[in-house]
C-alpha positions in Angstrom: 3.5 -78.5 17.8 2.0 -76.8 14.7 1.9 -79.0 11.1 2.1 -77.5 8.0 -1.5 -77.4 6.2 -1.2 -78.4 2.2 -2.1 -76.3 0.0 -4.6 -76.9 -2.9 -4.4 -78.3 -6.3 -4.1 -75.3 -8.2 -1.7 -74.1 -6.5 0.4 -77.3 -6.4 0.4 -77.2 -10.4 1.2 -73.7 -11.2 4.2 -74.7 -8.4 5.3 -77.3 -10.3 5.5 -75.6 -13.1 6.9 -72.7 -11.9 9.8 -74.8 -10.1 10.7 -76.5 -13.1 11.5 -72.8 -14.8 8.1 -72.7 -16.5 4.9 -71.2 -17.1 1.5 -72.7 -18.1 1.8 -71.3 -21.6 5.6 -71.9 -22.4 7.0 -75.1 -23.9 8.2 -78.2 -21.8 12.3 -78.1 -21.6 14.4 -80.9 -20.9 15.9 -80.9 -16.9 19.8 -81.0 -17.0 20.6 -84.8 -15.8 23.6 -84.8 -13.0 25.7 -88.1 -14.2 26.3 -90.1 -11.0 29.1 -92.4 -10.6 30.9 -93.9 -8.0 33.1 -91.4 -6.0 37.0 -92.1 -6.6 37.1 -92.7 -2.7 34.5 -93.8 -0.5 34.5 -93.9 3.3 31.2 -95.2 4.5 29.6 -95.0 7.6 29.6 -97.6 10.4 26.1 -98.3 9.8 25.5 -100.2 6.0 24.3 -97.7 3.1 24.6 -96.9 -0.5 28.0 -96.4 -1.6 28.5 -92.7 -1.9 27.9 -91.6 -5.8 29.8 -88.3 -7.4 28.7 -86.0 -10.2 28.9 -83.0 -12.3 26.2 -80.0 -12.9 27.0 -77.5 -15.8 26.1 -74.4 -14.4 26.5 -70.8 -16.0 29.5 -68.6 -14.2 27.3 -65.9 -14.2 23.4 -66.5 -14.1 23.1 -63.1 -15.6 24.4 -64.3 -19.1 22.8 -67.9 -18.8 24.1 -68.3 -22.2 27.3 -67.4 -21.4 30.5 -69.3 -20.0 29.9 -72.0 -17.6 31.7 -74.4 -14.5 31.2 -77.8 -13.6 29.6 -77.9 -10.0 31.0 -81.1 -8.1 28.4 -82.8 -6.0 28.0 -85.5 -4.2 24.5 -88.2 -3.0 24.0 -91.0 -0.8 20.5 -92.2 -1.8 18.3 -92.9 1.2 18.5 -96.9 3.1 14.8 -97.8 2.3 13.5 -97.1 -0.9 9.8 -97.9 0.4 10.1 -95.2 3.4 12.3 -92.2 0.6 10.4 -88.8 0.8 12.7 -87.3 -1.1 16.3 -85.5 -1.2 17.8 -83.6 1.9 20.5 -80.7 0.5 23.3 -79.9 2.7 24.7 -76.6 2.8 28.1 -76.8 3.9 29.9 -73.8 6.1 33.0 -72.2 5.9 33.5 -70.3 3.7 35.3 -73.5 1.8 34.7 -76.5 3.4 33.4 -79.2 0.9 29.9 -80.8 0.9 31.2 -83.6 -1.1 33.2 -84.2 1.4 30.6 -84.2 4.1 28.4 -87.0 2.1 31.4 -89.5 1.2 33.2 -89.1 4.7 30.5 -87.5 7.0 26.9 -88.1 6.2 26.7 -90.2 9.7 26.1 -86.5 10.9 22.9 -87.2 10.6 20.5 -89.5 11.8 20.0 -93.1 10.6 16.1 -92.2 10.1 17.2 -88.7 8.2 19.3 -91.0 6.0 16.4 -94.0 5.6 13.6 -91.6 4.4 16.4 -89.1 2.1 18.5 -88.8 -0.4 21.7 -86.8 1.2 22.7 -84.5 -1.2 25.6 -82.0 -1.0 27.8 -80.0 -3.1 31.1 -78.0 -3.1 30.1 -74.2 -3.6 30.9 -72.3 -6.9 35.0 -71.2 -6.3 35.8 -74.3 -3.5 36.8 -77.6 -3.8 36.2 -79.4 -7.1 33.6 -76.4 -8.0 36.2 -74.5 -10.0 38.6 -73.3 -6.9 39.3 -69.6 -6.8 43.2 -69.9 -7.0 45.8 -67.2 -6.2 49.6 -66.6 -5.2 50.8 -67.6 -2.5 53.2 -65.1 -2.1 50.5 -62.5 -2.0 48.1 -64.3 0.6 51.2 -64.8 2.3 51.9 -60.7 2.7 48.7 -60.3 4.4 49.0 -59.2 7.7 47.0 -61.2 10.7 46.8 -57.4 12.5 47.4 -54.4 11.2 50.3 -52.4 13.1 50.6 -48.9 11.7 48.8 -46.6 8.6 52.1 -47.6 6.7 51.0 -51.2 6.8 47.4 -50.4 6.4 48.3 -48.5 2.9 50.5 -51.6 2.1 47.6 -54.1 3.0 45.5 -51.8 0.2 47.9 -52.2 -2.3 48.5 -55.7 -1.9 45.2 -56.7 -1.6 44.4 -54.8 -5.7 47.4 -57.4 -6.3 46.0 -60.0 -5.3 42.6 -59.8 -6.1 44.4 -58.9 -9.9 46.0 -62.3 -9.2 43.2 -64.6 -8.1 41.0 -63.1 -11.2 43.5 -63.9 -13.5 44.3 -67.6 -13.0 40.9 -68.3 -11.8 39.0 -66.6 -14.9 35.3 -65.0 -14.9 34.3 -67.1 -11.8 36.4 -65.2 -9.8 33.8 -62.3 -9.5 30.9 -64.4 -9.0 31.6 -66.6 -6.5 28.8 -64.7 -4.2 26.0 -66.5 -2.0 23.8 -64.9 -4.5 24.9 -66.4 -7.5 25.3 -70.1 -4.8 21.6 -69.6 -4.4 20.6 -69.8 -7.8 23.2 -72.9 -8.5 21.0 -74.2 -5.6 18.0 -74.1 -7.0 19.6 -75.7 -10.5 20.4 -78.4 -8.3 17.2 -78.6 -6.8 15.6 -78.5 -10.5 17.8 -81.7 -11.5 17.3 -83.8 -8.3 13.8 -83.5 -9.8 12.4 -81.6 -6.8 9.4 -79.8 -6.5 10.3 -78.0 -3.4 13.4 -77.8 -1.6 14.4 -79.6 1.9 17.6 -78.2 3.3 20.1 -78.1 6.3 22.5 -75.2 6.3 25.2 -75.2 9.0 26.9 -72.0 9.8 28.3 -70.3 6.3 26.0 -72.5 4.8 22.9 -70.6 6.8 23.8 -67.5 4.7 23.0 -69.5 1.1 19.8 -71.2 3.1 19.0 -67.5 3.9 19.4 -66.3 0.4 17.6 -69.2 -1.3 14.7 -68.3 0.6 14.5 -65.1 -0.2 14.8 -65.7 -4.2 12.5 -68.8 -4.0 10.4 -68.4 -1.2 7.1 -70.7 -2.8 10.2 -73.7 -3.3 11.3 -73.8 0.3 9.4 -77.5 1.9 11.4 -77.3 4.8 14.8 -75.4 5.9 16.7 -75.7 8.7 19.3 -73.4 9.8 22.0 -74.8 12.8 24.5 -72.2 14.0 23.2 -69.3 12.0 24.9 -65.9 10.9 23.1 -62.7 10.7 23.8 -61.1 7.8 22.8 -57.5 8.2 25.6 -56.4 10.5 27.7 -53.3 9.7 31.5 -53.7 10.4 31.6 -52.4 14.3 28.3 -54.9 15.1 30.1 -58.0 13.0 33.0 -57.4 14.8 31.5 -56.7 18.4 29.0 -59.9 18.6 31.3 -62.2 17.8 34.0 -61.0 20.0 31.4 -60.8 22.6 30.3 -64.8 21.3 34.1 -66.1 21.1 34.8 -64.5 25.6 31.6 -65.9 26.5 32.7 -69.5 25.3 36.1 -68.8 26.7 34.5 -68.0 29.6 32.5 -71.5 29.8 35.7 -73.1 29.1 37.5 -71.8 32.2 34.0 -73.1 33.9 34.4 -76.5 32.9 38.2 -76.6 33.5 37.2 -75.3 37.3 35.4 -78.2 38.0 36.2 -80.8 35.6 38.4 -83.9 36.1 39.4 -84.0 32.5 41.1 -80.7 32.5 45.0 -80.9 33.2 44.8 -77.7 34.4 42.3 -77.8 37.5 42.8 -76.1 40.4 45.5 -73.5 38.4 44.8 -70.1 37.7 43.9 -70.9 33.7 43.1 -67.2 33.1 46.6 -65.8 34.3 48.0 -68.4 32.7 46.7 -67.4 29.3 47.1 -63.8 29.7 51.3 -64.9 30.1 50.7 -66.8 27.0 49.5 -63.2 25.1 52.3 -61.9 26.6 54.9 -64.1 25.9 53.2 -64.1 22.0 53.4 -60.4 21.7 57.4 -60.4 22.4 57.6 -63.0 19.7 58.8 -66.0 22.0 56.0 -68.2 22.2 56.0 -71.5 19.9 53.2 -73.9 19.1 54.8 -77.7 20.0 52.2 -79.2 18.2 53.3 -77.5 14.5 56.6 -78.5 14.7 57.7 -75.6 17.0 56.4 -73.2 14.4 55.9 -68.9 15.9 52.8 -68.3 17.2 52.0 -64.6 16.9 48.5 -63.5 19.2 45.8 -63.5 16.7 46.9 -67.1 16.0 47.0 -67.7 19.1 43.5 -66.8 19.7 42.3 -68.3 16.8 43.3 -71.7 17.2 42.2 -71.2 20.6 38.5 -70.0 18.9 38.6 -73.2 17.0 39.0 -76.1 20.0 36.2 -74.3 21.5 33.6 -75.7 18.5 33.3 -78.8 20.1 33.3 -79.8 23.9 35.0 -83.3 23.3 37.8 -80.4 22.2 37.9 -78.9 25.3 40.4 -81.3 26.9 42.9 -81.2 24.1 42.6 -77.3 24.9 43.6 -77.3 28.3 45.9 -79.5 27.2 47.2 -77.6 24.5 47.6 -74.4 26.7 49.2 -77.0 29.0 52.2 -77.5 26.7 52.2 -74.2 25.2 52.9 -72.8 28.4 56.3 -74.8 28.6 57.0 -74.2 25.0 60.4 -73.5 24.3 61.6 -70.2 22.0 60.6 -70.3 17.9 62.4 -73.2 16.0 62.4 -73.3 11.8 59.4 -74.2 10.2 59.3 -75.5 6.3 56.4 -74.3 4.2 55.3 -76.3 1.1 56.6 -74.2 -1.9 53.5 -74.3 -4.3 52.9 -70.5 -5.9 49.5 -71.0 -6.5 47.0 -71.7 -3.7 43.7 -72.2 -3.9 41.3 -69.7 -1.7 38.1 -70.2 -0.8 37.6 -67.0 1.1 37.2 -65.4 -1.7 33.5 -65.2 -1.2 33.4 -63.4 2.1 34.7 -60.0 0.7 31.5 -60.7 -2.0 29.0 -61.2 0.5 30.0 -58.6 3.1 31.2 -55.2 2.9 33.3 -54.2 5.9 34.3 -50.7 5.2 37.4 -49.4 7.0 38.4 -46.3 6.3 42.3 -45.6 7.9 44.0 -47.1 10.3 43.0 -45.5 13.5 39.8 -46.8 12.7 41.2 -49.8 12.4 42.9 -49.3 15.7 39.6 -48.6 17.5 37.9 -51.7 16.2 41.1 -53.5 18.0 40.9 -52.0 21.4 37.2 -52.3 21.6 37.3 -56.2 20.5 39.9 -56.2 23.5 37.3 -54.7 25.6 34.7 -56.8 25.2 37.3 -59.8 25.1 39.9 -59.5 27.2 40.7 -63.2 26.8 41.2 -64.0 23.2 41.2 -60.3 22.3 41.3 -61.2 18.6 37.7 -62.3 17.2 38.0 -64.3 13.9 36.5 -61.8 12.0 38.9 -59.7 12.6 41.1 -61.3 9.6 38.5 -60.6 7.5 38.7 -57.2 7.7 42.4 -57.1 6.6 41.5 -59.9 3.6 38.7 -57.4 2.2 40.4 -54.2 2.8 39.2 -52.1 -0.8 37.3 -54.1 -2.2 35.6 -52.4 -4.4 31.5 -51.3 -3.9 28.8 -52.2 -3.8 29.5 -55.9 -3.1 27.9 -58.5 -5.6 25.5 -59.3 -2.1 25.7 -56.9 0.3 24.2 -57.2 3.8 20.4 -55.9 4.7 17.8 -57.8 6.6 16.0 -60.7 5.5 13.2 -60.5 3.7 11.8 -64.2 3.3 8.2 -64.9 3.1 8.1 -68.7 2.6 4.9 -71.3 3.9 6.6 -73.1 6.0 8.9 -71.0 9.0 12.0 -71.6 9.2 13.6 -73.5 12.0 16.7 -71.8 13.3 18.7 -74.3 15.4 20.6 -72.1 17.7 23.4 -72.7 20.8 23.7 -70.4 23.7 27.2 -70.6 24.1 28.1 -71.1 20.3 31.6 -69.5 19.9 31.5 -68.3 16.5 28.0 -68.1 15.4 26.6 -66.3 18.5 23.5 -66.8 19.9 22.7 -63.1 19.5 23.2 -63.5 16.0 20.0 -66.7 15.7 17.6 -64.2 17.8 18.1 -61.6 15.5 17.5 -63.8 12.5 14.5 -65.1 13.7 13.1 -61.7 14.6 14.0 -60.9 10.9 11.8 -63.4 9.7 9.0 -62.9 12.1 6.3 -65.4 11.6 8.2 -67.1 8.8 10.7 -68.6 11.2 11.2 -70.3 14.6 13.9 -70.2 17.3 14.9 -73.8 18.7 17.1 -73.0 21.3 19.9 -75.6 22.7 21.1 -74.6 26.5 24.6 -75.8 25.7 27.8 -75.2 24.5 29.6 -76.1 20.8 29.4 -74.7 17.2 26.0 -75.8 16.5 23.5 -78.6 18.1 22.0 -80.9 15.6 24.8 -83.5 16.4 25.5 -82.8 20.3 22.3 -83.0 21.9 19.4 -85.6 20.6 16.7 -83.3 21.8 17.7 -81.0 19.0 18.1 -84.2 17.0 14.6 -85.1 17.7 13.2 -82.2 16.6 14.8 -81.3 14.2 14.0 -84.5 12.5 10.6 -84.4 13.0 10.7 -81.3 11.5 12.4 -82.0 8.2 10.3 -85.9 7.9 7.2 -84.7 8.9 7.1 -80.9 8.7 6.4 -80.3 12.2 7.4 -77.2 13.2 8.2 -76.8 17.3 6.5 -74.4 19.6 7.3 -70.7 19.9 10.6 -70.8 22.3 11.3 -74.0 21.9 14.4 -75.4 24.2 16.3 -78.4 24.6 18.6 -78.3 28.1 22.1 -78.8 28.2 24.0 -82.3 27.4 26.2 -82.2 30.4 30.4 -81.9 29.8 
């Protein structure tokens, strides 16, 4: 184990400064003051703690014009058990795109450990276009025209079309924010936070999407990085045939541990059947349109949902039973019954920031077309990685993207600690190595033998480490590992 060495005085002051947006010569400004209050519901944990608290940071829609129009940035804090043993504050980034860190800290913050929570502040906050952060919101007829596959060039030239609808749509009854709702632009609303929790230097826990902003923070503020831990993380200098290829090749491989388990586990309904034939009738019978889902009120399920609810119950090994169970019922599910949708027009959309932070360039359909049959290829299971809706969301979005992809260029004091899963469906392990040869010497690979969308919460030698990591700055050994928590 390797600690951190401190840095001298100097340097501490003209870091101090520099954090707080200043220079030794320019005048003190006042820090912007987040109002806390109590949250308008409150769920807390088993174990006793501060109530959760709620609040609002003005920030500026685009930190280009500072000066210019601004949002109100819902957060969210549950300030740390024992005042006598607080370090400090612990910033959640939370994944997605679109799921809510405010959420995470009112109904969730037992994610972490009880000595995480007794020595920090747990701090998190729903990103600029999500949640109470000023939702991107757009039509729902429009979202609802997008295909899940592409059939044809006709249909490809339609998707086009629609999508300069829609994105027409979303910027006109979200407003200015609608073109800024990048992982750039999160980074630097990151840092504001940072600035009014009164923080000299940053400590922060990304999990999947919320890797990328922890990946772009410490590039843009290297010297205000204390510690940063990255679980599940997403390499974000793949072009579209690589994104596409490594998580299709992620998504089999955990679909291939899955038939493992189900081979030799007691809590699989289907033991001893032939699991893989029976999913490949499943495709089948979803491809001639006669395959429902019993537990959505017998609503259609076409293949690329069907792999992608599939993809999700593999996140999680206490899933996997409800999976085989799942497939279980599906495989006796009757033809497609009515299903009611809500009839709201506007919806809001927080995918919004993936076509800003990636550029996924297809140029035709048979392009198209070729990155389907090679996803099939290399996944003859689910066939269909997740990503692959992505491609039909951003189709034309105009270039270059507010933060394209390119390999990381971070250069902080303390490495990095990339918290990484062998068998992660969605965030691939692949995907971790190739961050952490990106940041060389300024990052560490902690490698989990397991199974699951990230580790931090599924196997307490991550915990451990991980813990000792953000408390004491310990960083682990070159090829760290932590074995598998049996399933």
């Amino acid at each position: 184990m390797l600690r951190v060495r401190k840095s001298g005085v100097g340097w501490a002051v003209a870091l101090a400064l520099t954090a707080a947006g200043l220079t030794p010569a320019s005048p003190a400004v006042a820090r912007p003051v987040i109002d806390w209050h109590p949250c308008a519901e409150d769920a807390p944990d088993e174990e006793p703690e501060a109530p959760a608290e709620c609040g609002t940071l003005s920030l500026p829609v685009d930190w280009n014009q500072p000066r210019g129009e601004r949002f109100e940035l819902a957060l969210a804090r549950r300030v740390a058990t024992d005042s006598t043993a607080r370090q400090g504050t612990l910033v959640f980034g939370p994944g997605g795109p679109g799921d809510s860190g405010v959420d995470r800290v009112v109904n969730g913050s037992s994610r972490f450990s009880a000595d995480l929570r007794r020595r920090f502040d747990l701090v998190s906050f729903d990103p600029r276009g999500t949640g109470g952060s000023h939702p991107v919101r757009c039509s729902r007829e429009l979202l609802g025209r997008q295909p899940q596959v592409i059939a044809d060039q006709a249909q490809f030239d339609a998707t086009l079309t629609n999508n300069a609808l829609l994105r027409a749509d979303c910027r006109a009854r979200t407003g200015a924010l609608y073109d800024h709702v990048d992982t750039t632009s999160a980074a630097r609303d990151l840092d504001a936070v940072r600035n009014a929790l009164g923080e000299r230097q940053l400590t922060f826990h990304g999990s999947s999407y919320g890797t990328l902003l922890g990946e772009r923070y410490a590039e843009l503020f290297p010297d205000r990085v204390r510690a940063m831990v990255l679980e599940a993380a997403m390499d974000h200098s793949l072009d579209t045939r690589a994104f596409l290829d490594t998580q299709a090749v992620a998504a089999e491989d955990a679909f291939d541990e899955f038939l493992d388990w189900c081979a030799r586990s007691a809590d699989c309904v289907l033991r001893g059947r032939d699991v893989r034939a029976i999913w490949a009738g499943l495709h089948a019978r979803a491809e001639r349109g006669t395959l429902t889902d019993p537990e959505r009120s017998g609503a259609p399920l076409a293949p690329f949902e069907l792999s992608r609810l599939a993809h999700k119950r593999l996140y999680e090994t206490d899933r996997w039973p409800g999976l085989a169970q799942w497939i279980d019922k599906l495989a006796g599910a009757p033809t497609p019954g009515v299903t009611t949708l809500t009839d709201d027009a506007v919806v809001p959309y927080p995918f919004a920031v993936f076509c800003q932070d990636w550029s996924l360039p297809v140029r035709d359909y048979r392009e198209y077309d070729a990155h389907l049959r090679r996803s099939a290829r290399l996944a003859p299971d689910l066939r269909y990685p997740p990503a692959l809706f992505a491609l039909v969301t951003c189709l034309g979005t105009p270039t270059p993207v507010a933060n394209p992809q390119h390999r990381l260029r971070v250069r902080t004091d303390v490495p990095v600690l990339i918290a990484a899963t062998v068998h992660d469906p969605a965030s691939g392990y692949a995907w971790a190595r190739a961050v952490a040869r990106q940041l060389g010497r300024h990052g560490v690979l902690l490698t989990y033998q397991g199974w699951g969308h990230g580790s931090y919460s599924s196997s307490p030698c991550v915990g451990r480490v991980v813990d000792s990591y953000l408390i004491d700055q310990v960083v682990p050994a070159r090829q760290a590992s932590c074995p598998a928590v049996d399933v």
